[in-house]
Backbone bond lengths (Angstrom), bond angles and torsions (degrees), N, CA, C in turn:
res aa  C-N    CA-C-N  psi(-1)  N-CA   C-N-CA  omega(-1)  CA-C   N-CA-C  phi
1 X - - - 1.472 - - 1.521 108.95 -
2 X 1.193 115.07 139.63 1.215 131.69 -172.02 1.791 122.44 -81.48
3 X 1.474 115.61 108.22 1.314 101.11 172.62 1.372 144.57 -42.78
4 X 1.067 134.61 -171.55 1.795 133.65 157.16 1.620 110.86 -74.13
5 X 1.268 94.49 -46.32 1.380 104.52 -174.86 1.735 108.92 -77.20
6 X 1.160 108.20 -3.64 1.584 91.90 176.12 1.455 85.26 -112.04
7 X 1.203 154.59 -51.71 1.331 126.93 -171.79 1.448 112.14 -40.03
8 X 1.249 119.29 -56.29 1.856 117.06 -179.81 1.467 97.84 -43.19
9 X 1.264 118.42 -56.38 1.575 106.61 -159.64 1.729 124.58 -47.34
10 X 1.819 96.79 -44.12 0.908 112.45 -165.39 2.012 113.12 -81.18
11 X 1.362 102.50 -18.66 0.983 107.34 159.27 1.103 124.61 -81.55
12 X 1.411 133.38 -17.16 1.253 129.70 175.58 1.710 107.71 -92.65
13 X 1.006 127.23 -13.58 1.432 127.26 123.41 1.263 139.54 -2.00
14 X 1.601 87.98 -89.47 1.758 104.42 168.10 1.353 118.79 -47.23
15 X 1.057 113.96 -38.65 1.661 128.58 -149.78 1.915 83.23 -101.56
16 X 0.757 137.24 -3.24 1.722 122.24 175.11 1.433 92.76 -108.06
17 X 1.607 123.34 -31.00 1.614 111.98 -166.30 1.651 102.59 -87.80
18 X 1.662 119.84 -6.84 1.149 122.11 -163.41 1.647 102.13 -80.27
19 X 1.732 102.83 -34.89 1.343 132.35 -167.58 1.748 107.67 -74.45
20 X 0.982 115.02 -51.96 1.364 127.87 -176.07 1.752 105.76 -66.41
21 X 1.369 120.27 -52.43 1.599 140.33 157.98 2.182 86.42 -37.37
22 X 0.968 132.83 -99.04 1.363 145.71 -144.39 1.516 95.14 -57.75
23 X 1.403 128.72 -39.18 1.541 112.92 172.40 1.566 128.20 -91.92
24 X 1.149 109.30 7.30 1.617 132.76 162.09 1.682 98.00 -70.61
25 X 1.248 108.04 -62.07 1.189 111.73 -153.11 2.431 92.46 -72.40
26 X 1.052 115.09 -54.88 1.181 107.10 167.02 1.659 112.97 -50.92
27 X 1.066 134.32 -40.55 1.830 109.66 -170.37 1.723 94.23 -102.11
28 X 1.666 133.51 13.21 1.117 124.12 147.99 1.868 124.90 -87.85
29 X 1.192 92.23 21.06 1.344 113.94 177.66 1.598 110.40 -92.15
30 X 1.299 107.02 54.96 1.818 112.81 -175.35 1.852 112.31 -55.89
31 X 1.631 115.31 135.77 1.453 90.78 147.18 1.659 147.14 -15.64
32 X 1.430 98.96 -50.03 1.241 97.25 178.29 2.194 122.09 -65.08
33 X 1.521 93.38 -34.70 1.549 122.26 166.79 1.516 90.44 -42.00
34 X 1.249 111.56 -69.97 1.447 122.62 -162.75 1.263 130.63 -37.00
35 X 1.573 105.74 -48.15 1.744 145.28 166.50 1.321 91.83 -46.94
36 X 1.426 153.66 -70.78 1.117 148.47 -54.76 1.262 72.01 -174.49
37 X 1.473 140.01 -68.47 1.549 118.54 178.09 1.303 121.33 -67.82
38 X 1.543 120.03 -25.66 1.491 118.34 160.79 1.692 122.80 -62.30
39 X 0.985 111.31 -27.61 1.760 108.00 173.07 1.726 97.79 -81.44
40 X 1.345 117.89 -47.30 1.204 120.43 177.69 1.650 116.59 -30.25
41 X 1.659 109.04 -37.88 1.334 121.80 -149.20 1.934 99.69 -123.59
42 X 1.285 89.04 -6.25 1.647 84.22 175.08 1.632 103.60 70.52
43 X 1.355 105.03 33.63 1.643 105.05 165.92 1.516 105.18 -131.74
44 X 1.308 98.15 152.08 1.489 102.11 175.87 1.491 122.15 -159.44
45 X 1.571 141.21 148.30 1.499 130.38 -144.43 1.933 74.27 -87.01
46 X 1.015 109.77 149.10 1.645 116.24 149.81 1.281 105.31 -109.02
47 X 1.395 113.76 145.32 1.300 126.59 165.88 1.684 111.66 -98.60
48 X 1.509 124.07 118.29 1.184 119.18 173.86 1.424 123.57 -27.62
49 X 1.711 104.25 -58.06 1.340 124.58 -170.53 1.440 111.35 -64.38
50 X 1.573 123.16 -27.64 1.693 106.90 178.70 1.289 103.93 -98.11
51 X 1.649 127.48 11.17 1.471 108.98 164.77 1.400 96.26 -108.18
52 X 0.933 135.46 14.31 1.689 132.98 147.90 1.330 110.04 -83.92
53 X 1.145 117.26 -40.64 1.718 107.02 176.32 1.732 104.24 -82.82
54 X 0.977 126.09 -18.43 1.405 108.62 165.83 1.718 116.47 -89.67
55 X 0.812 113.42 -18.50 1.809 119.70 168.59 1.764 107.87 -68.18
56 X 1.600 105.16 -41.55 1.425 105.69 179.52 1.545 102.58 -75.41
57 X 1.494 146.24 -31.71 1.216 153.57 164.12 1.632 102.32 -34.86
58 X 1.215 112.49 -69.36 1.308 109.75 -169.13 1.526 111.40 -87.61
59 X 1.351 129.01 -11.26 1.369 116.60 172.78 1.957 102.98 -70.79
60 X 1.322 117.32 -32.77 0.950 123.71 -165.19 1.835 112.95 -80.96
61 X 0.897 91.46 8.58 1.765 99.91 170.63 1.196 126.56 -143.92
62 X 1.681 105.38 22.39 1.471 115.05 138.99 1.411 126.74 -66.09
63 X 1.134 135.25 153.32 1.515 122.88 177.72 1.479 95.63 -133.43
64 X 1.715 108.00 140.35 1.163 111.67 -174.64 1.897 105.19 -89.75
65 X 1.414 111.28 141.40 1.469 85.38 -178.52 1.709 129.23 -85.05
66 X 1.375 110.43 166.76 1.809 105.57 -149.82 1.865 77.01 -85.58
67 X 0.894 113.55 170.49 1.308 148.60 163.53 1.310 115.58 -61.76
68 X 1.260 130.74 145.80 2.006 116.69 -142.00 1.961 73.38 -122.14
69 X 1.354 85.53 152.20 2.082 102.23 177.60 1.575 90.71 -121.71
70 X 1.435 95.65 161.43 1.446 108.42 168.30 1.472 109.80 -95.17
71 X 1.496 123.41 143.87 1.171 130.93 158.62 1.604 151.10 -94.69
72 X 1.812 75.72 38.95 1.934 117.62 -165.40 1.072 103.23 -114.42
73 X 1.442 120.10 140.83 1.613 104.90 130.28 0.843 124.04 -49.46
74 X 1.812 109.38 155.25 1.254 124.94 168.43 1.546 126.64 -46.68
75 X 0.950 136.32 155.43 1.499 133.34 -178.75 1.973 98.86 -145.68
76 X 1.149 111.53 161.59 1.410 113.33 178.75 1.120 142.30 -60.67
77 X 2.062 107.57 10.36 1.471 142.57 -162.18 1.460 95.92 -111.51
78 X 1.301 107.43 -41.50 1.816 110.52 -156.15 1.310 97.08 -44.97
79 X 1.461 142.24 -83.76 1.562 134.11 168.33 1.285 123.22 26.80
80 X 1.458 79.70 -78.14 1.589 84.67 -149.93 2.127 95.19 -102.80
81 X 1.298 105.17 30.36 1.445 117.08 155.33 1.467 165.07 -115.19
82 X 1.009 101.30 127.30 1.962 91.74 -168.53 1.531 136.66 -88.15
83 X 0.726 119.68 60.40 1.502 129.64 -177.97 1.995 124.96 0.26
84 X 0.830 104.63 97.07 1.686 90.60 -160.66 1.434 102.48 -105.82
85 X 1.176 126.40 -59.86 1.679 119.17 168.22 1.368 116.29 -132.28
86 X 1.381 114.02 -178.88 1.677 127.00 178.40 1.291 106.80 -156.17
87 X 2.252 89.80 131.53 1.625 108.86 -166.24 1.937 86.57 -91.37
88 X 1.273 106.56 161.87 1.213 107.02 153.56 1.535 111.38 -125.81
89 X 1.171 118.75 43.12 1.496 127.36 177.90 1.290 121.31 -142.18
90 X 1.205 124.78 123.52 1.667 139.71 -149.07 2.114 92.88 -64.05
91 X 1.729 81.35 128.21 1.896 81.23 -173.45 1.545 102.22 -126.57
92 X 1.039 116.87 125.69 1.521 118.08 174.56 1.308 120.33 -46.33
93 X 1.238 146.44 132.41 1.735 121.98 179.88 1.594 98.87 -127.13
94 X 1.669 108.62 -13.40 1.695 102.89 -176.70 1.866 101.33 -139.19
95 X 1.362 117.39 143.59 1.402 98.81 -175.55 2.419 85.72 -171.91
96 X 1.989 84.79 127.14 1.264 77.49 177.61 1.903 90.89 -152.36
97 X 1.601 100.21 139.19 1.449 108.71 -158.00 1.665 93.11 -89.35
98 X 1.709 114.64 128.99 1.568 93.18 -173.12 1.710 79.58 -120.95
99 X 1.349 115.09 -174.78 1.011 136.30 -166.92 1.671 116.09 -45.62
100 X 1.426 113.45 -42.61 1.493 116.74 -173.12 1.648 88.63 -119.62
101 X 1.094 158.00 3.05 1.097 149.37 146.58 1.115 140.24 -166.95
102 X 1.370 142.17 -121.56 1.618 128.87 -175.65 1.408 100.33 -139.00
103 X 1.335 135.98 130.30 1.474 133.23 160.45 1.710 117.75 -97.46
104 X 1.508 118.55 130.61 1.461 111.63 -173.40 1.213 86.58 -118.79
105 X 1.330 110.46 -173.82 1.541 158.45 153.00 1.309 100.51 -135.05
106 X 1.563 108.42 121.33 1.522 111.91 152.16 1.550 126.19 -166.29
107 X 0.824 125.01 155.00 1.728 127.47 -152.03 1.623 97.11 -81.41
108 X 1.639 95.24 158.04 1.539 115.85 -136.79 2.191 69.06 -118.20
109 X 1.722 116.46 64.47 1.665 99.94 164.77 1.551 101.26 92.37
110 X 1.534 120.19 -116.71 0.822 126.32 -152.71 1.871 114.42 -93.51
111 X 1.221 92.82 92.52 1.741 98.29 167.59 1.397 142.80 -104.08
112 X 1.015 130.23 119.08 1.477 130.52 -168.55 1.837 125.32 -88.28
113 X 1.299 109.54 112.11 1.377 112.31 -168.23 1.539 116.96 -114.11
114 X 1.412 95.70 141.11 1.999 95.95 -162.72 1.212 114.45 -144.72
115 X 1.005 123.48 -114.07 1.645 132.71 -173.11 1.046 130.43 -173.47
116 X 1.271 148.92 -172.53 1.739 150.93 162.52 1.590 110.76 -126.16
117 X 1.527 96.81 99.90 2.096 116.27 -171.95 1.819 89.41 -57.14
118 X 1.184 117.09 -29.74 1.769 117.77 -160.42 1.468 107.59 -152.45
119 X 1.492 113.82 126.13 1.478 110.03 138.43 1.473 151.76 0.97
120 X 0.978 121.68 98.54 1.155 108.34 171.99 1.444 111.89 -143.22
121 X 1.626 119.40 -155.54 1.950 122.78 173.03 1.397 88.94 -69.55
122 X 1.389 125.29 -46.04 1.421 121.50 -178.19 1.238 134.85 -41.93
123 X 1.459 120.01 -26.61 1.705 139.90 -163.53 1.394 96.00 156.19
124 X 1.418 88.33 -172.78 1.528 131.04 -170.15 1.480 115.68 -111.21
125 X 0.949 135.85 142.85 1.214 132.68 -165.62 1.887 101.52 -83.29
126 X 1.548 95.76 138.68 1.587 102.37 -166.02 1.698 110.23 107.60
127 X 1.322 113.98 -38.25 1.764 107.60 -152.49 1.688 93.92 -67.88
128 X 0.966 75.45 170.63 1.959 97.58 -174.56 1.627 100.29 -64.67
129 X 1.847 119.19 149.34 1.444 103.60 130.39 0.997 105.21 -150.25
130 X 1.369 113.06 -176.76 1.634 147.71 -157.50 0.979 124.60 -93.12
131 X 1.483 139.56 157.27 1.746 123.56 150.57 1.403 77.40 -178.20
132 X 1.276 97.05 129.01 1.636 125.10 141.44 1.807 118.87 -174.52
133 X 1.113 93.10 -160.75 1.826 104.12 -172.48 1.867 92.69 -98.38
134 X 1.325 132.11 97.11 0.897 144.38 159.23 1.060 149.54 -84.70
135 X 1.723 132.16 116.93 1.244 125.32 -155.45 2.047 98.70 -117.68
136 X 1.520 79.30 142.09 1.618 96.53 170.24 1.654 122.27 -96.26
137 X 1.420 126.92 82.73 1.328 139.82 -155.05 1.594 111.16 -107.49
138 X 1.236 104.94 127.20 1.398 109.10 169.36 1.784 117.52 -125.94
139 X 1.560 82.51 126.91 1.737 102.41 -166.90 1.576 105.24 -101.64
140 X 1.610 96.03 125.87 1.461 111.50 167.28 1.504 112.11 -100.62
141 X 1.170 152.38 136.56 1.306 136.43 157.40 1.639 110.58 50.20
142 X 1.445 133.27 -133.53 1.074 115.66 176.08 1.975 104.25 -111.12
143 X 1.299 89.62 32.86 2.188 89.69 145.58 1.365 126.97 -113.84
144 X 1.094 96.31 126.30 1.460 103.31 167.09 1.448 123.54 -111.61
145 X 1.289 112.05 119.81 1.650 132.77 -159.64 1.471 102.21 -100.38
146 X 1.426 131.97 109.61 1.346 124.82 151.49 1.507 138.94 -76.74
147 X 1.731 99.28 117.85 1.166 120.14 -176.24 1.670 121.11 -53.51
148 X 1.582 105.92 -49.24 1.730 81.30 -147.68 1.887 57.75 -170.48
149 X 1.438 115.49 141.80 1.499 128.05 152.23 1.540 116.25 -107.05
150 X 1.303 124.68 125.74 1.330 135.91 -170.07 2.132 101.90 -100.14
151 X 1.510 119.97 56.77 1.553 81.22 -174.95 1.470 117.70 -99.04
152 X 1.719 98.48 169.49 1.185 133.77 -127.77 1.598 117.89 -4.26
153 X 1.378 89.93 87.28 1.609 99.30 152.93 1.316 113.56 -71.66
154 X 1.618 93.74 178.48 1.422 104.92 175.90 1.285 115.23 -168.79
155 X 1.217 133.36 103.10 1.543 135.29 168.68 1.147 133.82 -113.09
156 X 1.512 130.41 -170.58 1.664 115.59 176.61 1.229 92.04 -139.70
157 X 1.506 107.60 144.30 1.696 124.22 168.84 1.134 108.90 -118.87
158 X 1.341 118.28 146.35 1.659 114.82 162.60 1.705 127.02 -42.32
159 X 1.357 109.14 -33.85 1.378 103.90 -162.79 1.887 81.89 -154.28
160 X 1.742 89.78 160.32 1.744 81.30 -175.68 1.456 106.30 -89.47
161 X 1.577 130.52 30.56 1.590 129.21 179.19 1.843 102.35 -52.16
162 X 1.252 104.90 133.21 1.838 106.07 158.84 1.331 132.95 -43.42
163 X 0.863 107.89 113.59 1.936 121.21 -168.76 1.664 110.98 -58.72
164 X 1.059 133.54 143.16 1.235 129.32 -177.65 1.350 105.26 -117.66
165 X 1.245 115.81 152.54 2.015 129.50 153.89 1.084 125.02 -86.85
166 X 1.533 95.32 112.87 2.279 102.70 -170.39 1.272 93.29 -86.85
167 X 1.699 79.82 143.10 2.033 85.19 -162.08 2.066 73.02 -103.00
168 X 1.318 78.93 163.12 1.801 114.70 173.46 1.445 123.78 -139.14
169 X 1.567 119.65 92.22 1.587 112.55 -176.22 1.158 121.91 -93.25
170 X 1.847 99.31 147.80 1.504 108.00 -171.64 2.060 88.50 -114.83
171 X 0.796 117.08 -162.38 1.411 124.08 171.82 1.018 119.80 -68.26
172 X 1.926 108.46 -66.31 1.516 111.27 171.45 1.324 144.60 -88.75
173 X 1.592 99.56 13.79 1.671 115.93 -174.04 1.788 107.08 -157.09
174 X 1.066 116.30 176.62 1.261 120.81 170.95 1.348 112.77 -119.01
175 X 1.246 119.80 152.14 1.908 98.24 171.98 1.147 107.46 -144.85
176 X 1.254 103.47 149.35 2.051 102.67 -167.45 1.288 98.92 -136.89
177 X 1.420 106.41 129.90 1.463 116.67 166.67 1.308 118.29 -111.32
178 X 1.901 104.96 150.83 0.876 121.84 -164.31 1.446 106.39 -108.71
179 X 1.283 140.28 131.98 1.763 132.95 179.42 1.703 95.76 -139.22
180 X 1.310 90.61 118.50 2.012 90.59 -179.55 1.139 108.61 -106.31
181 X 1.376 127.32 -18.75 1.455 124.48 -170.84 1.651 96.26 -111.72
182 X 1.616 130.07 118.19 1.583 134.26 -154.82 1.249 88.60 -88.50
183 X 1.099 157.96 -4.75 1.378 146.88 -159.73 1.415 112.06 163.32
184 X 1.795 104.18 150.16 1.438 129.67 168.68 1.047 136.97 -142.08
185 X 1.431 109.42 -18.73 1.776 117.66 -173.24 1.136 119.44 88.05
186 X 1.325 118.44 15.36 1.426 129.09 -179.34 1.325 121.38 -171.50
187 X 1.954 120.77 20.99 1.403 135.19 179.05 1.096 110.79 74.61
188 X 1.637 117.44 147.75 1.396 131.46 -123.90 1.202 78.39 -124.80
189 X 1.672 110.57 177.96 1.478 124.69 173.00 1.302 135.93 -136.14
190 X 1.326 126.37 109.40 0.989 123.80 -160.55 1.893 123.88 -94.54
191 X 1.294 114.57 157.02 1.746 111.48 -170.58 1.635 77.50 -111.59
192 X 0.932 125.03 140.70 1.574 143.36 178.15 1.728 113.46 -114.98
193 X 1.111 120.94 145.29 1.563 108.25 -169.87 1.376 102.08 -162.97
194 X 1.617 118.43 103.37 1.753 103.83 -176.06 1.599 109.13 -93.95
195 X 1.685 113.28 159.13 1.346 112.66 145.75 1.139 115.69 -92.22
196 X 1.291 123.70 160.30 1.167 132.51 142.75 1.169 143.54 -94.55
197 X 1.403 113.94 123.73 1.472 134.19 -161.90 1.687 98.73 -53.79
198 X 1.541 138.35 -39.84 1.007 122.90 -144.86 1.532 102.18 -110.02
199 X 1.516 105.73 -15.87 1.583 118.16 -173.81 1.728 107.32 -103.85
200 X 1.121 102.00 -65.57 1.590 116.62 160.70 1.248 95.49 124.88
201 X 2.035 113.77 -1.27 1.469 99.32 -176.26 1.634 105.54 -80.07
202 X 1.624 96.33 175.40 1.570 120.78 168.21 1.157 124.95 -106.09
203 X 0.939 125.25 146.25 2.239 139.75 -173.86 0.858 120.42 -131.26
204 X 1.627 149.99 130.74 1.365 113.57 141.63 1.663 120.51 -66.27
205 X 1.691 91.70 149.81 1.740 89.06 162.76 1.632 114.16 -92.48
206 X 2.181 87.80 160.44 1.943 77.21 156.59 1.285 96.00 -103.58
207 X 1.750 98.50 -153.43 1.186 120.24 -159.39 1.325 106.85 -115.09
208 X 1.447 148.16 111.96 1.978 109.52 -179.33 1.670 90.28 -134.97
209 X 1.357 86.64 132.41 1.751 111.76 -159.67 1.638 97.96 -121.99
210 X 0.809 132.59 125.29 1.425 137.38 -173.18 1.891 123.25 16.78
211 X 1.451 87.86 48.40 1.075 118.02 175.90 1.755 118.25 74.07
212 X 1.410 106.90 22.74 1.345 128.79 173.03 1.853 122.98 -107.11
213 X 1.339 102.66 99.17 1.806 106.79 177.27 1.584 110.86 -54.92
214 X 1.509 98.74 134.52 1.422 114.63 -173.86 1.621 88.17 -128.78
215 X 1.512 108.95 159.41 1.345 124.47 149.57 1.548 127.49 -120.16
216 X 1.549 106.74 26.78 1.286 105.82 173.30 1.347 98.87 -165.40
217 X 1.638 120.64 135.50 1.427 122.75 178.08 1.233 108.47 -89.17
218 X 1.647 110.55 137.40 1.614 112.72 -165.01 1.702 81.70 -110.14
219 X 1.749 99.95 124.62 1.658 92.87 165.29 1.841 102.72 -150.98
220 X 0.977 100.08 164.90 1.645 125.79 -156.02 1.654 91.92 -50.55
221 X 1.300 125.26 144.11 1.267 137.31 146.42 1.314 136.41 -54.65
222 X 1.440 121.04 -63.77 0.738 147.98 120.25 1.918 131.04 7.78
223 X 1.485 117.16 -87.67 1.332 125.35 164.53 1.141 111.09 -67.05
224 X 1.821 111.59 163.35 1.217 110.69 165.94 1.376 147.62 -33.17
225 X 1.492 126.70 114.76 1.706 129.30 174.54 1.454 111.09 -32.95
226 X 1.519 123.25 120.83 1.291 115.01 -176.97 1.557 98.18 -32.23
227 X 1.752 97.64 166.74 1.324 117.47 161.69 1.633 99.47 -164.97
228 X 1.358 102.99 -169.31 1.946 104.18 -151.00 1.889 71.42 -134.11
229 X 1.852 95.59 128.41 1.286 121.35 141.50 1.699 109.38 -148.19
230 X 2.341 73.32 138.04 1.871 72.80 168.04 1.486 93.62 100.42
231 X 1.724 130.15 -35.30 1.381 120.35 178.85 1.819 68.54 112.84
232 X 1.108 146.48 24.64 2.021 121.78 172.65 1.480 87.39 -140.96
233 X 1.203 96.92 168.20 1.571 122.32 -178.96 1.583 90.95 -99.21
234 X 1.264 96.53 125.86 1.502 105.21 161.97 1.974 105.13 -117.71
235 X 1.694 98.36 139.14 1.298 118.71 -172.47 1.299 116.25 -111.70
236 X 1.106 121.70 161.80 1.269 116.34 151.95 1.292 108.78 -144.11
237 X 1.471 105.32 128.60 1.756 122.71 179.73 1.313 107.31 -71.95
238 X 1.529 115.74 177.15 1.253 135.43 -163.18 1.316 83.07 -82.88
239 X 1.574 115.67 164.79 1.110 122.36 175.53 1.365 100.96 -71.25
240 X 1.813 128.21 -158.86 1.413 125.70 -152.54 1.469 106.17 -138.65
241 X 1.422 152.32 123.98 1.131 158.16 -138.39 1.699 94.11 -24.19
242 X 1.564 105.42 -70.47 1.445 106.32 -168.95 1.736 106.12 -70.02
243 X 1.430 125.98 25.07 1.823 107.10 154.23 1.732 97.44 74.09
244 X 1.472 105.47 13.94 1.422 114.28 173.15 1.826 98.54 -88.53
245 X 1.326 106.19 127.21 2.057 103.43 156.03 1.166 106.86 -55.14
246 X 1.289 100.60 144.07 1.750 115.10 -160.13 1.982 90.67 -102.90
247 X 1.266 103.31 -32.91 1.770 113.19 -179.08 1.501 106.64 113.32
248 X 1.323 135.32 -173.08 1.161 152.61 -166.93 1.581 111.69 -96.25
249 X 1.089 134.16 154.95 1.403 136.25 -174.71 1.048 114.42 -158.96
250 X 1.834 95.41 114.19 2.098 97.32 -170.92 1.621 107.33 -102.17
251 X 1.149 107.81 135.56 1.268 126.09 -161.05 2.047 106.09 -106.88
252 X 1.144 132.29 132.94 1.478 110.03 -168.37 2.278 87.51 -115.06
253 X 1.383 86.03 167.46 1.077 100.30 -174.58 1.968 121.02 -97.02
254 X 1.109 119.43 95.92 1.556 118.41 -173.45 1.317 98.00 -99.02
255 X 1.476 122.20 127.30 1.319 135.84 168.66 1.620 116.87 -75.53
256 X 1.003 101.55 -58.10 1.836 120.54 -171.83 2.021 88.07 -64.00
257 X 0.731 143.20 -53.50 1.043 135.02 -175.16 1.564 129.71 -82.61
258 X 1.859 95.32 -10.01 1.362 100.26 -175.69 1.339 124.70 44.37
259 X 1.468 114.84 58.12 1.451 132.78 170.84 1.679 125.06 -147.18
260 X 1.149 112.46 148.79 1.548 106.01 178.35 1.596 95.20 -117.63
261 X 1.372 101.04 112.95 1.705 115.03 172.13 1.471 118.91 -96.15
262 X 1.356 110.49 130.49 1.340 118.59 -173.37 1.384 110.86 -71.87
263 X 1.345 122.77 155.22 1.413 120.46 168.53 1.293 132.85 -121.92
């Protein structure tokens, strides 16, 4: 049987080995322990300074993008234009279905599309423009025949809708013109291109104006869109330095020569 005096002892025992046990376990609590209960616990010290150097890490390998160039000459648009993107995939911009087949315009790959920063005879500020190496193609069935190569043009339209070819009939052909640039302040220009009624092929025409070859008919904005009386194209030119009407100009239609001669 157990004394008084040995129960105290032995409890005071316990109570020193309980003590010695509980501060082991506190100074075995290393830094490294520490690490190790903070990941444990989904806590962790942040240092201001390495989430500033990692914020500056990744701000610093953004790249702002450079500013896009054209890969044209200049043309009488560049000025007053802003370059906004580039397709590299052939895009139709003109397309009109005529009786024996289809006439396009469409870029030869790489085309560049932008805008107008300012006003001018040229457009309006905002309207669309163009540039590429452009072909004038007319599709029969599965041929396609090239007309006439335009490279790097460049014009402005109001809106980017698909351009059409105003046809104009004579008896023995049809003729459709093409005008890509809507305005200038001094008459627009047209690429002209007949079928023929009896062949079904397509050409471009020229132009021969007082005995001078043209490849594009310059006619008034303004006045009536050519049209055909009589079997002739009647025109009307830009007005004349002084804003005088210059008058009407009938043009006749030669097939075999593929020309419309003025008269």
């Amino acid at each position: 049987m157990v004394s008084e005096n040995g129960r105290i002892h032995m409890n005071t025992k316990v109570l020193f080995s309980a003590s010695l046990l509980w501060f082991g376990l506190l100074i075995g609590c290393t830094p490294q322990a520490a690490v190790e209960l903070n990941r444990s616990t989904g806590l962790s010290a942040s240092n201001p300074a390495d989430q500033a150097i990692e914020k500056d890490e990744v701000s610093s390998g953004a790249e702002t993008p450079s500013k896009l160039a054209s890969q044209f000459p200049k043309s009488i648009l560049t000025a007053s234009t802003e370059l906004d993107s580039v397709k590299d995939t052939p895009s139709v911009r003109a397309e009109t279905v005529t009786e024996q087949g289809t006439l396009v315009m469409i870029s030869n790959g790489w085309e560049e599309l932008g805008h107008l920063v300012v006003s001018s005879n040229y457009g309006r500020e905002g309207d669309k423009t163009f540039q590429s190496d452009y072909s004038v193609i007319y599709r029969q069935g599965k041929e396609n025949r090239v007309l006439l190569e335009l490279p790097a043009l460049m014009f402005a339209r109001p809106d980017d809708e698909k351009l059409s070819f105003e046809r104009v009939r004579f008896k023995e052909a049809d003729v459709y013109v093409l005008t890509p640039q809507y305005k200038t302040g001094h008459g627009v220009e047209g690429y002209l291109f007949a079928v023929d009624q009896r062949s079904g092929k397509a050409f471009p025409l020229q132009i021969v104006s007082n005995g001078h070859v043209f490849h594009t008919l310059v006619y008034s904005e303004i006045n009536p869109f050519p049209h055909v009386e009589n079997d002739k194209l009647v025109v009307y030119p830009p007005a004349g330095a002084g804003g005088d009407p210059i008058g009407k100009i009938q043009y006749r239609l030669d097939l075999d020569k593929k020309q419309l001669i003025s008269e």
